[in-house]
N, C-alpha and C positions, 0 to 999 in steps of 0.2 A: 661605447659599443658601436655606433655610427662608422659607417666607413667611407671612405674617400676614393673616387677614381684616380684623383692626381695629386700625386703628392708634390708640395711647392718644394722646389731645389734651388738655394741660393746661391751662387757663383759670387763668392768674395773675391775679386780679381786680384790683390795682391797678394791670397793663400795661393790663388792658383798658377801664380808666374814662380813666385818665392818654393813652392814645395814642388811642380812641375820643374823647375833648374833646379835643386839640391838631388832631387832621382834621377837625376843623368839624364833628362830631356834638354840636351844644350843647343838642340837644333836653331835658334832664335836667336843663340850671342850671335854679335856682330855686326848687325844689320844697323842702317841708320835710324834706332828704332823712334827717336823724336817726331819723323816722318812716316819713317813707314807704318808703325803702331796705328797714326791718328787716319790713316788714311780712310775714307768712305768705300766700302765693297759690295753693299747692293742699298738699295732703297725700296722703300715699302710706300702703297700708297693707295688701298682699294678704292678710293674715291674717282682714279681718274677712271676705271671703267664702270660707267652708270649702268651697264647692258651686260657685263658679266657678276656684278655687285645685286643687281635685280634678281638673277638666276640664281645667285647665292643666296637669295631671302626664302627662291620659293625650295630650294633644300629640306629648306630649315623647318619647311611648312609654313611660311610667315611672307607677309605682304610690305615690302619697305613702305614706312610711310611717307605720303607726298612731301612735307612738310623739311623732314629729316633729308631725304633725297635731294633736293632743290638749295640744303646747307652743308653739303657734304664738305666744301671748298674752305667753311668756318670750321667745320668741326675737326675734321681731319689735317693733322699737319703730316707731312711725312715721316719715316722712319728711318732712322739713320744706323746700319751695321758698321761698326767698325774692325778691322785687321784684329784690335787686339781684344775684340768681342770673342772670336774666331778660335784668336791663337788662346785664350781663357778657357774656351768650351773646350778645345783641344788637352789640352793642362791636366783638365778636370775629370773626361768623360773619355776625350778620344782616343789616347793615346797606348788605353788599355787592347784597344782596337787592332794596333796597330802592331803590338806587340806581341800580342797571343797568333797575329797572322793570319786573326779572320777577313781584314778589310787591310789593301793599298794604302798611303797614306794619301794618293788622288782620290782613292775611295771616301777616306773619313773625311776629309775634309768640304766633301761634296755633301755628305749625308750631314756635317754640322752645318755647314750653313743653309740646308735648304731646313733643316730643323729651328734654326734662329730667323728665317724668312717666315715658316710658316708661325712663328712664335707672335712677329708682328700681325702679320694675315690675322690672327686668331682674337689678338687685342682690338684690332679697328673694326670687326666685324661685330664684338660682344658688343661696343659703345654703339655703334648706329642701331644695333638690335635694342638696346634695351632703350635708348633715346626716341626708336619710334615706335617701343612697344608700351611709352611710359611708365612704369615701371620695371621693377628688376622681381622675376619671381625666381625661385630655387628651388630642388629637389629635396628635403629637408633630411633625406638619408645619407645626402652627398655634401653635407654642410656640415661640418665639426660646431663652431659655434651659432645659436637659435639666437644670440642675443642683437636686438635692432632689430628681427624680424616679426611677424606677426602670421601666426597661422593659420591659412585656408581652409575653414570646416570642411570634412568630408575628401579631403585630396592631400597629396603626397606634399604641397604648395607652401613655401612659405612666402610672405611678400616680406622686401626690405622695407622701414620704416620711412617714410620723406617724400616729397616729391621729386620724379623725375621728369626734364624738358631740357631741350638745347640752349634757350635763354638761362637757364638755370646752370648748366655744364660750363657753356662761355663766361659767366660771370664768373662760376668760382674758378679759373685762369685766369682771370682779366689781370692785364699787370704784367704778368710773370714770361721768364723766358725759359728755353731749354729741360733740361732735366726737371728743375721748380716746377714749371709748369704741367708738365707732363706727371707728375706726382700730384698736382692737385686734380687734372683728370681724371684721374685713376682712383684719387677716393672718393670724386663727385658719386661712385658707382659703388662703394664699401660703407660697412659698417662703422662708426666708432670702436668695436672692437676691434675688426678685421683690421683697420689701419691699425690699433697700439698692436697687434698681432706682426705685423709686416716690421713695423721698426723695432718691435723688439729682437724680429730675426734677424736682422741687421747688426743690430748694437751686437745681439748675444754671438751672429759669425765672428763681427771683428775682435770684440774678447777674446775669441778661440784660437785667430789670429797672434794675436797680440800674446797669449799665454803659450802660446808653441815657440815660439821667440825666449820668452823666460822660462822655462821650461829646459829647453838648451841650455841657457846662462846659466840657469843653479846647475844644472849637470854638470858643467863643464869646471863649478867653484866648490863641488862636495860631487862624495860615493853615497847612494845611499840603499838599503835595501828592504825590501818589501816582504812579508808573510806571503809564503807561497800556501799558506793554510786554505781548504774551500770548501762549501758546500752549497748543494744544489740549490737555488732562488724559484721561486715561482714566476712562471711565464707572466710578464707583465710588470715586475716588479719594477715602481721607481720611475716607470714610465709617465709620461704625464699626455694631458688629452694634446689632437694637434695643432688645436688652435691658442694653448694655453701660454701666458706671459705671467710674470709676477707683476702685484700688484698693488693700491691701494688707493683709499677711496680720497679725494681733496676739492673741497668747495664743492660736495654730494656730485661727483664724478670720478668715475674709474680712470687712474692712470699707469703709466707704466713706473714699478718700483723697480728698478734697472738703468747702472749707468753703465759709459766703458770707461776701466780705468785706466789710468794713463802716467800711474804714478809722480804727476803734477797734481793730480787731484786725491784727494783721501778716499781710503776705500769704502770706507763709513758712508760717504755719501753716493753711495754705486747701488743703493737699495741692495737686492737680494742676492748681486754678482759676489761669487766666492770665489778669494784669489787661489792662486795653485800653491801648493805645498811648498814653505821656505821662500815666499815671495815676500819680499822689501820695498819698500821705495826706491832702492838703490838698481834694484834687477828689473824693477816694471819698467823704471826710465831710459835704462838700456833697453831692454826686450822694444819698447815705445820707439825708442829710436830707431832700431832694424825695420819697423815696421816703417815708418816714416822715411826712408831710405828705398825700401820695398816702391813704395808707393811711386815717389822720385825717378826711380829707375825704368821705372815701366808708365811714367811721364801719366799718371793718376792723380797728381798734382802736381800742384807748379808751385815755384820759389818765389813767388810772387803774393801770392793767397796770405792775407793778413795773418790767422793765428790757429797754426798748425797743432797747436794743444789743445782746441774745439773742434774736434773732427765733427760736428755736425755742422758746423760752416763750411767743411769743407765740399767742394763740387761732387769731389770724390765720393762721401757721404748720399747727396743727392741721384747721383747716378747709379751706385746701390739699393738704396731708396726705391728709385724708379723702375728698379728690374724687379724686384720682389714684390712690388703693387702690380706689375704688369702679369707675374706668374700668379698673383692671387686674381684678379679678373679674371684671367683666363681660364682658372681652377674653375672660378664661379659661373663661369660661362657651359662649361661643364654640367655644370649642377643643374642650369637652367634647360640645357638641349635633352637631361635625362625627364624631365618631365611630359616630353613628346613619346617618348618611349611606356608610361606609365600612363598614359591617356590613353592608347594607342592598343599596346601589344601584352600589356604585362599579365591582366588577372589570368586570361586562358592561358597564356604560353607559362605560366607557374605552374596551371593545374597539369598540362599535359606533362611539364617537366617531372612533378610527383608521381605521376602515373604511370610514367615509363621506368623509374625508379623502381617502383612497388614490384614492375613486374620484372626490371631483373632480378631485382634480389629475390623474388619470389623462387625462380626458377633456381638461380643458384643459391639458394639457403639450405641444400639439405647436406652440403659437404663444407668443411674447412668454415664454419659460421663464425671458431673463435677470432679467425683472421679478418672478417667483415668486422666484428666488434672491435677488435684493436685498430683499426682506422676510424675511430667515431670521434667528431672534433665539431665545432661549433661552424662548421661548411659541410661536412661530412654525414651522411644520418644511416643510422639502422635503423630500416621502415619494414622489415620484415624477418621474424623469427621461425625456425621450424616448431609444427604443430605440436600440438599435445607435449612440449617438453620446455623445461627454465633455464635458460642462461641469465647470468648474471654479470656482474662486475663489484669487488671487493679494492678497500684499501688496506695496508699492511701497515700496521705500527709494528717491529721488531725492536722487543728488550732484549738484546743477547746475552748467553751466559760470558763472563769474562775467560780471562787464558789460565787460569787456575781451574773454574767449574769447569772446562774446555775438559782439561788434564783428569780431572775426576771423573767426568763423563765419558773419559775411554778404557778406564778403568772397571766398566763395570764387566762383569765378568759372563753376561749373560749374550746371544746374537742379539745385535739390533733388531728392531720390529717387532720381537715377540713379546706374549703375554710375559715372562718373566723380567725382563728388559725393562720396557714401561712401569712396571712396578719397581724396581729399584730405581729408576731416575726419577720418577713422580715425588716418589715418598723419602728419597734421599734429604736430607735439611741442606746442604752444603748446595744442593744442583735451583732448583727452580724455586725455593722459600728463598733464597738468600738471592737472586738475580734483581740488580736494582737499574732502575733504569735514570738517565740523565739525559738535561735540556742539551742538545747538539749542533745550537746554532753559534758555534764560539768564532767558528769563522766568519761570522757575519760582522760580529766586533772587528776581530783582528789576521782577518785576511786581507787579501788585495782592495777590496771596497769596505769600509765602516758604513752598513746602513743601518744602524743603530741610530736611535734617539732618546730623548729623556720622554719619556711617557705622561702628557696631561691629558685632561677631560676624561670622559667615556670610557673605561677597559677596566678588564676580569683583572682581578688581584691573587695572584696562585697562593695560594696554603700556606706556604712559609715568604712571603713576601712582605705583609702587611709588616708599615715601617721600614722599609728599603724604598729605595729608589729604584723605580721599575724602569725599563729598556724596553720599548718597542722598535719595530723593524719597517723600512719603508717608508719612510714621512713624505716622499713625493705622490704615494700611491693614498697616504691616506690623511695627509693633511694638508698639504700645498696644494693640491686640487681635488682631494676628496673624494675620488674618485672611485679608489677601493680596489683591489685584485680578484680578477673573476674566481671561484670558487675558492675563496681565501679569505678568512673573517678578519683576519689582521688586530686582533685584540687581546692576542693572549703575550703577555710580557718572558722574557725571558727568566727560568725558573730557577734565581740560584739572587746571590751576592753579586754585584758589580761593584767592582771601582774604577773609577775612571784615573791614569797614572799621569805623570809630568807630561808624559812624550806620548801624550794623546791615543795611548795604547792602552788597552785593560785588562783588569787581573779580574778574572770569574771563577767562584766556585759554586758551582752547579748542584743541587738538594739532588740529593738519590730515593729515589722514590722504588719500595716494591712495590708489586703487583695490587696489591690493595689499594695503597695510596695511591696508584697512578689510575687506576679503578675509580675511584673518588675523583681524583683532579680531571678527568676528563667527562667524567659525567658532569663535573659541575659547570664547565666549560661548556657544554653543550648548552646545559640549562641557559646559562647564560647569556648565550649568541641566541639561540632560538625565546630567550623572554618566558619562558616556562617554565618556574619553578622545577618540575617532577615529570619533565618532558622523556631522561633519559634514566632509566631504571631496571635491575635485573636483579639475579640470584645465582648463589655461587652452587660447584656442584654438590648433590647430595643424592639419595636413594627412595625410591616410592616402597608400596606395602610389600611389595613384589619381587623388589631388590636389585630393581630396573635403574640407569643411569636417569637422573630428574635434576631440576634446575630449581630448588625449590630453599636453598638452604640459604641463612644466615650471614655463613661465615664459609671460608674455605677449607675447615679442618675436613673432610671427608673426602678431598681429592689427595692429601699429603698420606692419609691411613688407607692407601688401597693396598691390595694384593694382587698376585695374578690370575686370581678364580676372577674380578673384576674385570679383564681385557677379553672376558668371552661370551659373546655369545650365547643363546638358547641353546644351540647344534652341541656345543661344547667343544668346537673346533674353531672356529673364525673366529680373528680377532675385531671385537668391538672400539672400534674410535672413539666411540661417545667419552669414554672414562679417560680421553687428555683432554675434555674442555671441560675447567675450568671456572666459566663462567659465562652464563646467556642474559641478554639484554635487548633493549629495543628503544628508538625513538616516538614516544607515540604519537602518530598522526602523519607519519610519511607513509608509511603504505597507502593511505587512505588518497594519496595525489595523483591528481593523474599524471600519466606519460607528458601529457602534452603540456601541462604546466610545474612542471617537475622541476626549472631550472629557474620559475617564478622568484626573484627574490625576498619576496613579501612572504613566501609559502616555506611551510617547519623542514620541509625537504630539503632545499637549498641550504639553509641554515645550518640543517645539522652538516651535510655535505663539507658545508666553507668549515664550521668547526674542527670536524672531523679530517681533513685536509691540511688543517693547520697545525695540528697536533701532530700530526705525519711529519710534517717539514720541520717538528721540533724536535721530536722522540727517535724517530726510526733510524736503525742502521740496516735497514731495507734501502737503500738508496734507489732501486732499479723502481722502487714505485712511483716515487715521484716525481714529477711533472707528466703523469697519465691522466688521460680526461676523466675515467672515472673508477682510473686503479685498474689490475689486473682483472684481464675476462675469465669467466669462470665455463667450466662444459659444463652439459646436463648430467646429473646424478648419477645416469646408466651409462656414461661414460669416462673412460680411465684419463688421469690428465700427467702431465709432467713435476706435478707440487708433490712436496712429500707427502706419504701419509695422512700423517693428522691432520694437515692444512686442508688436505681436497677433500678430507671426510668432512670438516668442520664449517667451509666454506660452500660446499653442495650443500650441506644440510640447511643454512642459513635460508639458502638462495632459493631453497625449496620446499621449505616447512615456515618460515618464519619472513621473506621477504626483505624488499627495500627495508631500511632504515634499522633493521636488527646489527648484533654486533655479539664477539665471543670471544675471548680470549682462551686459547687453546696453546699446550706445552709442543714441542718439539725439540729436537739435536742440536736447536740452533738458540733456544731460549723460550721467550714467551710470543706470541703473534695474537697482537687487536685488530682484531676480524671485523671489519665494519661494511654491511653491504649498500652502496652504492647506486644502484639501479639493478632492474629485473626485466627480464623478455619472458614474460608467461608463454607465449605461441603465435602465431600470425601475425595482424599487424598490430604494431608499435602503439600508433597512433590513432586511435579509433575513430576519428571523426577526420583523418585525413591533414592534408592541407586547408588551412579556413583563412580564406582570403582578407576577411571583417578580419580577425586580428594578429595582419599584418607587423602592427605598429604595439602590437602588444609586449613590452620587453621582456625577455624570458622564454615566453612558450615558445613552442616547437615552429608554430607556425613564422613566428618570428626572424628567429634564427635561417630558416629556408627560406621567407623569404631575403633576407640578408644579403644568405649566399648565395644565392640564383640570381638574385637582382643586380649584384656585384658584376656577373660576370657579361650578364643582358644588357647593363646600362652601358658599357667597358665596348661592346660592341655598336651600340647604337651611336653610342656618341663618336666613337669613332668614323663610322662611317659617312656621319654628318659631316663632319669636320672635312675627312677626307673628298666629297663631294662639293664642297665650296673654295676648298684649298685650290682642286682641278681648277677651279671655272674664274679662281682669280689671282693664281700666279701664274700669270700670263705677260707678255712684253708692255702689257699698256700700265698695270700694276707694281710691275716687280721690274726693277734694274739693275743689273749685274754686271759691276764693271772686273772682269775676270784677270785681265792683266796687272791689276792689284794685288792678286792675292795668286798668279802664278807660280811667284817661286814657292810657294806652298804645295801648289799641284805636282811640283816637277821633282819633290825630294827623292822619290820610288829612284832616279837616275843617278843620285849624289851616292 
């Protein structure tokens, strides 16, 4: 849940030459590229100005120290851009620039290389920062991985584990030259993690590499075709955190379980790398070749280099290496200038940012409210409702009638909506006793992605499953880093028969479950995720002394035996909705949450939520509900809305007699609809106690989340204009050398 100002971007230089010349960027054949390529195009060097490098400290709020300053001349070596640094970034980034006609191509390539100038700028300024601040501290909201750090009671702070000094930096380089060297610098200031973090982006680019190559080959040696079958994923799914590598533990140390393969080498031994569809030994070793050709061509290595089948001996290797230590510095450097900001500016510049929130929405909350709700997201908030009235927000399970009861249901011979109407579809056996509902995640099997899994440890076992082989969904989300998908419990199996067939495709048949049984399987599911037994519980429809619609009954038989004296009313003319639902229910113990911890994962609110969410994503042919933060918004009771009928009688009522965490299963034209509510706006504000600065850091609540999102975009600003203020004061002529008739004919293409 942590977020990142900068996100690291790896420029694999032989993706970017190889796939920049197959899209028709041929600007670059021809030239003598042996030389021209290697040529040097600026250099970097903040050390040689002591007098703009000082003004750069006091930016930063920070005092270079004597010590550090007086060994600028050790610490710092220069930086060297090169032509095909340039023409890469171009490949990669610029060309998109160039084509759509926003920027000259003297434009882009002005605006890349001062981008790759300030890249170095940003690297040599973090090392003498953190070399004379002796250590390395971080933002710990702007740091993906906590591991190797240690955190500073009472502050935003993490510190990195180890000591830092310049005797300490120069030794771990002692020895080494060029790129080598420059990679041991750069972890002198990283984690243990953060380094297997960097080479595993490495290894994992050139696989990608290397698999786009084979990838082609099998195309080009078979047809093959793929299930255009889909269904919606939940935001997040399969994602993994962004600091995350596979791994495993050896001589009680975490290493990388990750190789590249090269089809000289077995795949088996590539740890967690999975080769692409129809890949051989025979297709890797060519694909491996193009790649190493790639490489050749664009003089990334040389013919000389002992053994081209160890890319991590190769130079090449290393000088990838060194650009993604250098964007992870620079990330962390980042991290560290957001902590000025958080001393400084952060707690009042929150509260005023709430404040002025509160009172626009205050002002405009008395029209168009459902449209503030439907932008509500975890950056996004409704901090204020209109008075004296309940909005809400609902999730839609829909069991729909099939294309038979469809046929029957137009058949009735009464007008839609009326009391007579509702009694012949209610009480018909053929329309809503016989609607069965099935698990609808087949696409997930056998569409364009298989995120299926074989299901072990921990998860719900569905009614007819016990003894099958269960199928869960997402295993990067919930077991390669455990991480889990936000409002999504991830533990209900897919509800039927699997087989898994030769041709890695499967044959499902899915349990049909009516309305009773799906009644049961989701209550027990609930139970289940939330750890309570009898958490989730209700009554089907039936009659009080009075002859009033009540929820009080057994069994369902007294919604199948109605009449149309049932669909009315005291008046004896309006029709009563009460008599299509079916069935009321409740979570106990979510209403009881507050607003402001409501998204607690630890709290029955959440819990039911993620259930209730999941169950959505398996059941519903509702499709428009899902991936909604928290389902469709609901008006207040005394007013009319665009839902049929039954739906907006049975969903106000919820949202307004019964609260968060109820639920109802109510009949309509279109089948059955699992009414689960969601969240409630009683009236005013939201969040009673406001923004609470104390917990910030508290995962979940409200305050949390704001701060999250506010500080995203505070930190995004501050650090920029750090950066931007020392960048001025040290790319200057005495810093920065730009030898421009190098990289001329690059300037002059706008003419060709």
């Amino acid at each position: 849940m942590k977020k990142k100002l900068v996100k690291i971007i790896s420029i694999v230089l032989a993706l970017a030459f190889s796939v920049g010349l197959m899209a028709g960027c041929d600007l670059f054949i021809g030239v003598d590229s042996t030389k021209d390529m290697q040529q040097v195009i600026a250099e970097v060097n903040v050390g040689s100005d002591k007098e703009a490098l000082s003004s750069a400290f006091d930016a930063l709020g920070a005092d270079l120290d004597e010590g550090v300053a007086s060994r600028t001349d050790e610490i710092l070596s220069t930086d060297e851009i090169y032509k095909r640094d340039l023409i890469a970034y171009f490949l990669t980034y610029g060309y998109s620039y160039v084509s759509s006609g926003s920027y000259t191509y003297a434009e882009t390539f002005e605006l890349l290389l001062d981008a790759l100038i300030d890249s170095k700028i940003n690297a040599q300024v973090a090392v003498l920062y953190y070399l004379s601040e002796g250590e390395v501290l971080v933002d710990r909201d702007n740091t993906d991985s906590h591991d190797g750090y240690t955190a500073i009671e009472g502050t935003d702070a993490l510190r990195m584990n180890g000591d830092i000094s310049v005797d300490g930096y120069l030794s771990a380089m002692n020895g080494l030259e060029g790129d080598a060297k420059a990679v041991a610098g750069y972890e002198y200031f990283l984690t243990e993690d953060e380094v297997n973090y960097a080479t595993y982006v490495v290894m994992h680019s050139i696989n990608n590499t290397i698999d786009t190559y084979e990838e082609e080959i099998i195309a080009e040696e078979e047809e093959s075709t793929t299930s255009t079958d889909s269904r919606t994923i939940p935001e997040g799914a399969n994602e993994l955190a962004g600091t995350y590598y596979p791994s495993r533990t050896e001589n009680g140390s975490k290493v990388i379980d990750y190789g590249i393969y090269t089809g000289f080498n077995n795949v088996s031994d590539c740890g967690k790398y999975e080769k692409v569809e129809g890949s051989t030994a025979y297709t890797r070793t060519r694909a491996y070749a193009r790649f190493l050709n790639a490489l050749r061509q664009n003089n990334l290595v040389s013919d000389d280099e002992a053994n081209a089948y160890d890319i991590a001996s190769l130079n090449y290797f290393q000088m990838e290496l060194k650009n993604q230590m250098q964007a992870m510095v620079i990330n962390k450097f980042v991290a560290t200038i957001n902590l000025g900001m958080t001393e400084t500016l952060e707690e009042q510049t929150l509260q005023n940012i709430y404040s002025q929130l509160v009172t626009d929405q205050t002002v405009g909350a008395q029209s168009g409210f459902t449209s503030t709700m439907d932008g509500i997201s975890d950056t996004s908030f409704v901090l204020y409702s209109p008075e004296d009235h309940k909005y809400g927000y609902v999730y839609n399970i829909l069991l729909p009638f099939d294309a038979d009861q469809n046929l029957t249901l137009s058949e009735i011979v009464y007008t839609a909506g009326t009391k007579e109407y509702y009694a012949a579809r209610n009480s018909n056996p053929e329309l809503l006793k016989a609607v069965k509902g099935t698990d609808q995640r087949a696409a997930w099997f056998n569409g364009e992605t298989d995120y299926s899994y074989l299901a072990e440890g921990d998860y719900y076992v569905n009614a007819a499953n016990a003894g099958r082989d269960n199928y869960l969904f997402f295993e990067d989300s919930y077991v390669t880093s455990d991480d889990g998908i936000a409002r999504y419990a991830g533990k209900y199996p897919y509800n039927g028969a699997v087989e898994k067939l030769e041709d890695d495709t499967y044959k499902l048949t899915p349990e049909k479950l009516d309305i009773d049984s799906f009644i049961t399987e989701m209550q027990a599911y609930i139970n289940y995720v939330t750890g309570t037994d009898a958490a989730a519980g209700g009554y089907y429809a039936g009659k009080d002394a009075s002859g009033n619609a009540s929820w009080t009954a057994s069994t369902g038989d007294a919604f199948y035996n109605v009449t149309a004296a049932d669909f009315l009313k005291s008046d004896g003319r309006t029709i009563d909705q009460s008599a299509n639902i079916y069935y009321k229910g409740a979570v106990a113990g979510v209403s009881g949450v507050s607003a402001a911890n409501y998204m607690v994962e630890d709290e029955i609110s959440y819990k039911a939520l993620s259930a209730v969410n999941e169950l959505m994503f398996a059941y519903t042919t509702d499709t428009a509900c899902l991936e909604t933060y928290y389902g469709y918004s609901i008006e207040s009771i005394d007013t009319a809305t665009s839902y049929v009928a039954e739906f907006e009688f049975a969903a106000q009522d919820l949202i307004t007699n019964a609260g968060a965490g109820s639920y109802a299963v109510v009949a309509t034209d279109y089948g059955w609809h699992i009414i689960y509510v969601t969240f409630v706006f009683d009236g005013g504000l939201t969040y009673e106690d406001g923004f609470v600065y104390v917990d910030r850091n508290v995962e979940g609540t409200f305050s949390y989340y704001f701060y999250q999102a506010n500080k995203q975009s505070l930190a995004e600003d501050y650090a920029s204009d750090r950066q931007s203020e020392y960048d001025i004061l040290l790319n200057n002529d005495s810093s920065v050398t730009r030898y421009e008739s190098r990289y001329a004919d690059l300037m002059n293409l706008d003419a060709e």
